[in-house]
N, C-alpha and C positions, 0 to 999 in steps of 0.2 A: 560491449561491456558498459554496464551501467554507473552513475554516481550516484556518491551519498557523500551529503556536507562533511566538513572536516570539525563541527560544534559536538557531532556525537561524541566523533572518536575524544575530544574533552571530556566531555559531561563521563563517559567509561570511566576512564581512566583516573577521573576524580573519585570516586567510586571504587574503585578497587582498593586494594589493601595498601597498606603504606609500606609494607615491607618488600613490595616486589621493586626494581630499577626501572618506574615507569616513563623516567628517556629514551630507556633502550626500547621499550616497545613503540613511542612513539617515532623516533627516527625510525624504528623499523617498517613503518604503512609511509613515512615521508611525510610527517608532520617536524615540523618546527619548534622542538619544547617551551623555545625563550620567543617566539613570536603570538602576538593577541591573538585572541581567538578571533574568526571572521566566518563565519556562515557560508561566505559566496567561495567559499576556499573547496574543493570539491576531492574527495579521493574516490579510487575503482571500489564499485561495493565489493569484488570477490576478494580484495586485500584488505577492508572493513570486516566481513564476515569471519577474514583469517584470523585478524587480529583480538576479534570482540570472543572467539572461540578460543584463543592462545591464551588469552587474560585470564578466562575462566574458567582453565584447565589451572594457572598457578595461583591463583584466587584460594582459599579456604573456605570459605562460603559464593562460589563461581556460581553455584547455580542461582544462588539469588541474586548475582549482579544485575541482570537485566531490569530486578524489579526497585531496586535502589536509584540504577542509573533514569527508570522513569518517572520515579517519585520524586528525585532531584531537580525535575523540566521545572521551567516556571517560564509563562510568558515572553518576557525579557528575553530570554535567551536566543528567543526564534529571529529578531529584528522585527520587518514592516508584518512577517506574517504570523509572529505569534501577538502585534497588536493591535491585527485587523480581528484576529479569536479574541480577543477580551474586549475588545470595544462593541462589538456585533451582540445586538439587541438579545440575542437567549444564547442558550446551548446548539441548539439550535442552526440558529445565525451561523453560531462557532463552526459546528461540523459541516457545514456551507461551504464554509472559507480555506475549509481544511480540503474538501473535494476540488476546490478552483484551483489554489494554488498551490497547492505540494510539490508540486515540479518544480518550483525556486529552490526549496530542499533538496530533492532528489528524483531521479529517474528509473527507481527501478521500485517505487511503491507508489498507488494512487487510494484513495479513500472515496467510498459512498456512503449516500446518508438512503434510508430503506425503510420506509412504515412500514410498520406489521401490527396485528390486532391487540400484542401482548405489547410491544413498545417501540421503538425507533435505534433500528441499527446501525451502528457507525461499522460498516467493511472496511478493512486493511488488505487492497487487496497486491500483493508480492508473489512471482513468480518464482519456483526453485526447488530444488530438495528437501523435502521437511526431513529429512536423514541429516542434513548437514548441520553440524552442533551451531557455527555462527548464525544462519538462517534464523534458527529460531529463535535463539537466544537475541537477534535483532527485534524477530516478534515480537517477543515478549516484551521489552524495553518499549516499544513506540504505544503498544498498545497501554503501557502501564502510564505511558507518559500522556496518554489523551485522559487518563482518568484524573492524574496528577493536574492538570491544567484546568480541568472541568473543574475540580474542587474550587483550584482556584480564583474564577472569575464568576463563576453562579452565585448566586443569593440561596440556592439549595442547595444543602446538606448533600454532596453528591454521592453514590454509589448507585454502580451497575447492577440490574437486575441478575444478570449472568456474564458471562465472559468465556467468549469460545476459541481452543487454538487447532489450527489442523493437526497439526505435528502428536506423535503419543507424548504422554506423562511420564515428567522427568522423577522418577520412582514415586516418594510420595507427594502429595498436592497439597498439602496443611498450611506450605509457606505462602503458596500463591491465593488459599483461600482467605488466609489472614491479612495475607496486605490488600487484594481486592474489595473482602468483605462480604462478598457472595459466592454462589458456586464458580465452580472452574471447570470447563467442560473439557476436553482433552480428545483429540480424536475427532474432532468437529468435520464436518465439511466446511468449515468456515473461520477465518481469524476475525474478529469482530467484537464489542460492546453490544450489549443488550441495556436501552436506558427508556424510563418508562417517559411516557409522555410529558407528566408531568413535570419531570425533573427538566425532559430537556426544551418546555416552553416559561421553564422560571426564567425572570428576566437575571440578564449579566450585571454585576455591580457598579460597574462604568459603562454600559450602555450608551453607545451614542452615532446617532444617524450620519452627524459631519465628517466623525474621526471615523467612521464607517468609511463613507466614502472617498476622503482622503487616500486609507489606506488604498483601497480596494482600487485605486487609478494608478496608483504604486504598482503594487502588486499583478496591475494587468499591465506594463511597461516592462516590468522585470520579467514575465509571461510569456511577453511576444519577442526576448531576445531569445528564448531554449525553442520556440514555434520556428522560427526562421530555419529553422534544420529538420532532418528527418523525422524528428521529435513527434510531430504531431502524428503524423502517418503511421508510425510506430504506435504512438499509445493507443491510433484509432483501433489499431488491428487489435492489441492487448483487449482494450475494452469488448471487441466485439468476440474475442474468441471466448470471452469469460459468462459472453450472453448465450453460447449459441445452444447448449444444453436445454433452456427456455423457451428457446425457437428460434426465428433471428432479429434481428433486435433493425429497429426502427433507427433512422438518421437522428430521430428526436428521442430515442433512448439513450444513443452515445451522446449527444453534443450538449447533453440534459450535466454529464460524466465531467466534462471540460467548460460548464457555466459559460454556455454561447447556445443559442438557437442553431436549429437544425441549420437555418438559411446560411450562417455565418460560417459553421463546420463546413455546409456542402463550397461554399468563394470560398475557402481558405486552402480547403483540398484542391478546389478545382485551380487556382493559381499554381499547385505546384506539377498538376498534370497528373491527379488522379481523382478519381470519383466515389462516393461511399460503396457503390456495390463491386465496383472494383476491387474494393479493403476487404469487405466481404466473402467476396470469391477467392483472393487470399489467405485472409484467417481462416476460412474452414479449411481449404488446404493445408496451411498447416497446421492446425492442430490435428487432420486427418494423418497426413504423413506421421505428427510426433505419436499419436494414440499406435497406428500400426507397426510403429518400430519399437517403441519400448512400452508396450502393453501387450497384453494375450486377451484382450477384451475381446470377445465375439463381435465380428463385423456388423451384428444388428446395432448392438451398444456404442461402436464407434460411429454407426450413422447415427445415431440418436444422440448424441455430444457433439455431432456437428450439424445438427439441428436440421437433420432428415427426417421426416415420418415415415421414408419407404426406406430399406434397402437398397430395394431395385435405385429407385432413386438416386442414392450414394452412390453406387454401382457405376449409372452411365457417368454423373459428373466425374467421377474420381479416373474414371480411365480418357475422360475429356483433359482432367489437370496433366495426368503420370505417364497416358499412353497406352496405361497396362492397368489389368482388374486390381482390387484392393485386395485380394489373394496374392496375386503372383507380387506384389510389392513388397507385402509383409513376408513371402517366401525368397527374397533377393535382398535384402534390405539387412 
């Protein structure tokens, strides 16, 4: 089971309507109405999702909550890591900072920063049911909240080129194109920003190298207390099953993910008595098992998402992993 800080479940909650008993929801996830807000305060995402999807069912305007609750982020609120994002030389810098350290936030989202020839993508990348009303409706909020914090700490005028969510359009999209300011893609293969170059190499308005790295030693201490645990071996796997559709990804693709060198990833793993192609041969495992127990994708397609060019190929490993062919699995299973 995953976390996510207990700042959200505020920042929601502030946000919703004033006529709902917003005690009773907060004792209800096991927040503390009358105690300060604290970031390092953590609750289970699946009673977050409960709760952010309960709010915006008695909400009157619920389905905009998420985009309220991200318009209302501001720096501040993160502590050392929403001042490591405004002090980091660009946009840039920011979504950097945001790929390093988001695990002091939470454990069940990571962020990538992604050239492309139209402009530089910030991924949100979250594992789950896009069926699940809280799931998305968490999307929506963090991602409105990177735009809300982009605004402002740049020196440019910010808005995203486009803005893409996995999950379908919650009926119509007018509200979400108006507080974005550009399209809303819906349906995506992707949760993510679309931000052109230029915006995201404007410098930051307090820019600065020292409080840069201030934070940034901060924030690698607070780092290596959530590393000490399965943590790391976990996101390695996450990262690498989300590569394997591209082929399979390089020691220095993931550890690119977790702002360390490959070298650093491979002593960090190897202290706790595993090795990257070990993680490897894991994650496509499982995402092989998860594809053939709840998909009907043609076995060529599930070799090809776990980053097989052959069949046959899939074929011997998978009955190396299970025992038994990737048939008789998905026919017992």
């Amino acid at each position: 089971m995953g976390q996510v800080t207990s700042l959200f479940v505020h920042k929601v909650i502030a946000q919703a309507d004033d006529g709902l008993d917003k005690r009773a929801f907060l004792e209800g996830i096991g927040v503390d109405p009358d105690a300060p807000v604290d970031p390092k305060v953590m609750v289970n995402d699946t009673d977050y999702y409960a709760f952010f999807a309960d709010l915006a069912r008695a909400d009157p305007l619920g389905l905009e909550l998420p985009l309220r609750t991200g318009a209302s982020m501001r720096c501040e609120n993160y502590g050392a890591f929403g001042l490591a994002w405004k002090s980091a030389p660009n946009l840039r810098g920011s979504c950097e900072r945001a790929s390093r350290y988001a695990r002091v936030l939470t454990s069940v989202a990571a962020y990538e920063v992604r050239e492309a020839d139209e402009g530089v993508y910030m991924h949100l990348h979250r594992d789950g049911d896009r069926t699940q009303l809280g799931l998305r409706l968490s999307n929506e909020a963090t991602i409105a909240s990177i735009a809300a914090i982009s605004q402002e700490v740049s020196t440019s005028a910010f808005r995203a080129l486009t803005i893409y969510f996995k999950h379908d359009p919650p009926g119509s999209t007018d509200a979400h194109e108006r507080h974005f300011g550009c399209p809303v893609q819906f349906g995506s293969d992707k949760d993510a920003l679309l931000v052109s170059h230029e915006v995201m190499q404007a410098p930051n308005r307090v820019g600065d190298p020292g409080i840069v790295k201030f934070f940034d030693t901060h924030l690698d201490e607070e780092l290596s207390k959530f590393e000490d645990d399965a943590s790391l071996e976990r996101g390695v796997r996450i990262q690498i099953s989300r590569s394997l559709s591209q082929g399979i990804p390089t020691v220095s693709d993931i550890s690119g993910r977790f702002g360390m060198s490959g070298r650093t990833l491979q002593r960090r793993l190897s202290a706790r008595g595993y090795s990257f192609q070990k993680l490897v041969d894991e994650a496509r495992r499982e995402l092989a098992e998860r594809l053939l127990k709840e998909t009907s994708y043609p076995l060529a397609e599930v070799a090809f998402l776990t980053g097989f060019s052959e069949q046959s190929a899939f074929n011997r490993a998978f009955k190396r992993w299970a025992g038994q062919t990737p048939r008789s699995f998905r026919l017992t299973s």
